[in-house]
N, C-alpha and C positions, 0 to 999 in steps of 0.2 A: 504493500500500500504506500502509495506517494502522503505524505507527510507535509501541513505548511508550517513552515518556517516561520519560528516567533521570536522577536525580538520585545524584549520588556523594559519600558522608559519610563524613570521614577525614580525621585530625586532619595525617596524610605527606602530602604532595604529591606525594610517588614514588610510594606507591600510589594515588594517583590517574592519575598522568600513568600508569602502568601500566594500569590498567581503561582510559582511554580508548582506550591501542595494543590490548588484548582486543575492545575493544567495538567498533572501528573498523570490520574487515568485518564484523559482523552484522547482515546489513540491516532487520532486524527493531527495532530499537533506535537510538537516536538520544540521547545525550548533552545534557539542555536544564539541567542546573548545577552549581555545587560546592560544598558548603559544609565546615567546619570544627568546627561544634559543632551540639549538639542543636537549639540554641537558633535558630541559621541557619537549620537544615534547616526548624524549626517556621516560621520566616518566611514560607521558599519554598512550602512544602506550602500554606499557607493565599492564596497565591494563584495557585497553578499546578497543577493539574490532574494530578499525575507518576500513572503508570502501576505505575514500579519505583525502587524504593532498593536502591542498594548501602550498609550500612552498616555501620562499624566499630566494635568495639566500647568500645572504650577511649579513649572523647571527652573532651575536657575542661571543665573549670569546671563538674563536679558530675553534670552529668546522661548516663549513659552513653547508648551504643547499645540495648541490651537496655531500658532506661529511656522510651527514646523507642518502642520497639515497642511497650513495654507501654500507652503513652500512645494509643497509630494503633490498637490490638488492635481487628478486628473493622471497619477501615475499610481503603480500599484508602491508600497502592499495597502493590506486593506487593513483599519483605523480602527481599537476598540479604546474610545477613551475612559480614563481612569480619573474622576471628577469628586468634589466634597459639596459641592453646588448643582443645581440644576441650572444655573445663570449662562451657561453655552451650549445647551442641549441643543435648541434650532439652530445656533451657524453649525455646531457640529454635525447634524444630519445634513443640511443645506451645502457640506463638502463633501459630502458623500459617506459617514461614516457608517461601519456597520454596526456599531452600536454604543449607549454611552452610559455607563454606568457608576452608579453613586457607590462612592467606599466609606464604611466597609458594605459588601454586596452580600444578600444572603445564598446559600445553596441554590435554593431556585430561583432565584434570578437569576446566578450564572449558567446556571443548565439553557437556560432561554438563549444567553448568547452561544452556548459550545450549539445549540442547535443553527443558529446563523452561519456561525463557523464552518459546518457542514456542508452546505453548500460552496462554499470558494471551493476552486482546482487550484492544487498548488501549480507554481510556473514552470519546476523541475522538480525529477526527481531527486530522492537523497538519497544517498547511499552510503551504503553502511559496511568500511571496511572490513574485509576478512580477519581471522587471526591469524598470526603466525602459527607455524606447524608447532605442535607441540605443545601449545596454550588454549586452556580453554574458550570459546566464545563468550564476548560478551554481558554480562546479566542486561536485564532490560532497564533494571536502577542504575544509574550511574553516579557516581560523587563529582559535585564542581569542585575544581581549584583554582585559588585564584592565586596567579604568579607577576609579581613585581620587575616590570624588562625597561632595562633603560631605553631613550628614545632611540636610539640605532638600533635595538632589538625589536622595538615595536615594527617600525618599517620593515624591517628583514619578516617577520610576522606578516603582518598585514601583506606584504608580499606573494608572499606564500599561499596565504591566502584567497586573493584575485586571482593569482596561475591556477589552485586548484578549482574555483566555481566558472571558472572559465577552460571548457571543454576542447575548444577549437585553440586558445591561442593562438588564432593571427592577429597579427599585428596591422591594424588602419592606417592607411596610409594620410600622414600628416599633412594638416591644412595648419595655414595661418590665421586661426583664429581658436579663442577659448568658450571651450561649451560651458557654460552654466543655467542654473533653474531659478526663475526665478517666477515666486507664484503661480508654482504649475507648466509655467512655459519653457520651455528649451533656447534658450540665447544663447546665439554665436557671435562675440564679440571680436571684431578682428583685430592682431594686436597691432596694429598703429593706432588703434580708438584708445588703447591702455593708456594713462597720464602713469600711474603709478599704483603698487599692490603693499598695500599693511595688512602686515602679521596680527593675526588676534587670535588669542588659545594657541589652538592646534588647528586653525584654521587661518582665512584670510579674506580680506575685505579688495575686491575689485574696482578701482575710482577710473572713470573715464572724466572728461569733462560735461559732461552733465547728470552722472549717474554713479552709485553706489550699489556694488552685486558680493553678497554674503557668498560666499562658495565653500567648499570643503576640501580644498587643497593646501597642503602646506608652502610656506612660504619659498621653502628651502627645494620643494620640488616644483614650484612655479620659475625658481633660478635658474633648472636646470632646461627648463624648457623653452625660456624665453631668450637666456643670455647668447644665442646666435643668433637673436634678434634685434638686437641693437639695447636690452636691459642689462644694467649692473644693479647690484646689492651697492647699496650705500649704508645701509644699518640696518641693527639687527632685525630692526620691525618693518623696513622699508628699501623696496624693489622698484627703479624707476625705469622708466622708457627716455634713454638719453636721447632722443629725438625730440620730445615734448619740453626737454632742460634749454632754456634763453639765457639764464645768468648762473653765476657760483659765486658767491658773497662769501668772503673772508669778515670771522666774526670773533671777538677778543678771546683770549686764547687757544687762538690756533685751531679754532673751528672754523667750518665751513656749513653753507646753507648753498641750497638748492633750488632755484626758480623756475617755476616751469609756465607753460605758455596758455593758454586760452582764456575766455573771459574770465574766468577766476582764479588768479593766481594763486601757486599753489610754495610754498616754501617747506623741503625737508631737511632734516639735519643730515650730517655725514661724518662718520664717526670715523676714527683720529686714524683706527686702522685702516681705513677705505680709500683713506685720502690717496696713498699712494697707488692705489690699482685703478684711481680713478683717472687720476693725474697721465699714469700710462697711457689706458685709451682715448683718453682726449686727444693724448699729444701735446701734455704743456709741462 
């Protein structure tokens, strides 16, 4: 039996360690992560394939629940939110959720949603590696652990990761421009439109000159894809398009600022170590 794929978003740990004991005989469902904030969730979604979100409303560091739906509107997976209010029941149906429910929930009202549930097809199947020779298979309980990786480790992870729910690995042939979502839509921003990219979290902020795009790429992997296109790193939170740069302000000790061009100028800093790799490809 194909399985969907559940990601659980909630800032408790109680209510989460709760949806797992909910979710445990559902054989329909399968439990593949957990996150904490929008900003996780958008990690995980971008490389794992999830079916269903459970998600909470009241997340932290700015970007709610209802925030991130509005963000997914129109794309799967499919939406059960996790609420202490009835105060967003209509936008939340009004985006298409399959269900919203007040916590804590009792037995039978969640039985109402695992019946919702029932109806989705998951997108893929899961599969469920063999054992090694010689070990027994499996149980059907399994124990989470949760392991502490530093941020190189994470990548190398998360790596790993996308290769394996990506069955084909071919590689698309690269355009100059950056896909992001915003409000459900798919935007290709081509990158001469980029002014400059700030780091936030583990994610980063998109500035053209008339727009700002939340996306879920790291900083340090938007360097690596743009820097044959005319972007350097000038600090550690800030990625510009040295095409968009008109001036470079020398500022009392031995800092520099960065101006850049359209109707609203834009000024970043440039930190002490940049100065000379920037100085290189200027040419000054």
């Amino acid at each position: 039996m194909n399985r969907l794929k559940a990601l659980l978003v909630h800032p408790n740990p109680t209510v989460r360690a709760h949806l797992r004991e909910l979710l445990e005989p559902v054989k329909e469902v399968t439990v593949l992560g957990e996150s904490v904030t929008s900003f996780e969730a958008m990690g995980l979604l971008a490389y794992v394939p999830y079916d269903l979100l459970f998600l909470g409303m009241d997340l932290p560091h700015g970007v709610s629940g209802m925030d991130l739906a509005r963000h997914l509107s129109g794309r799967t997976p499919a939406i059960v939110f996790i609420a202490e209010r009835e105060d967003h029941a209509f936008e939340a149906f009004e985006l298409g959720a399959l269900d919203y429910l007040l916590w804590p929930v009792t037995p039978n009202r969640f039985a109402r949603t695992v019946e919702r549930l029932r109806s989705l097809t998951p997108a893929t199947i899961t599969v469920t590696p063999a054992s090694p020779p010689g070990r027994p298979p499996r149980a059907e309980s399994e124990e989470t652990v949760q392991i502490h990786l530093a941020e190189e480790e994470e990548d190398v992870l998360v790596n790993a990761l996308r290769q394996a729910w990506d069955p084909a690995q071919v590689r698309p042939p690269e355009i100059e421009k950056l896909p992001v979502n915003q409000d459900g839509r798919h935007i290709l921003i081509p990158y001469t439109h980029i002014v400059y990219v700030e780091a936030y979290e583990d994610y980063s902020f998109v500035h053209t000159a008339t727009d700002r795009y939340l996306t879920s790429y790291r900083l340090k992997n938007l360097e690596v894809r743009l820097a044959p296109h005319g972007f350097c790193r000038v600090h550690r939170k800030y990625l510009v398009n040295l095409d968009m740069v008109t001036e470079i302000a020398s500022m009392p000790g031995g800092n520099f600022l960065l101006r850049t061009a359209g109707r609203k100028r834009i000024e970043l800093p440039v930190s002490r170590r940049r100065v000379g790799e920037l100085k290189k490809i200027l040419q000054f």
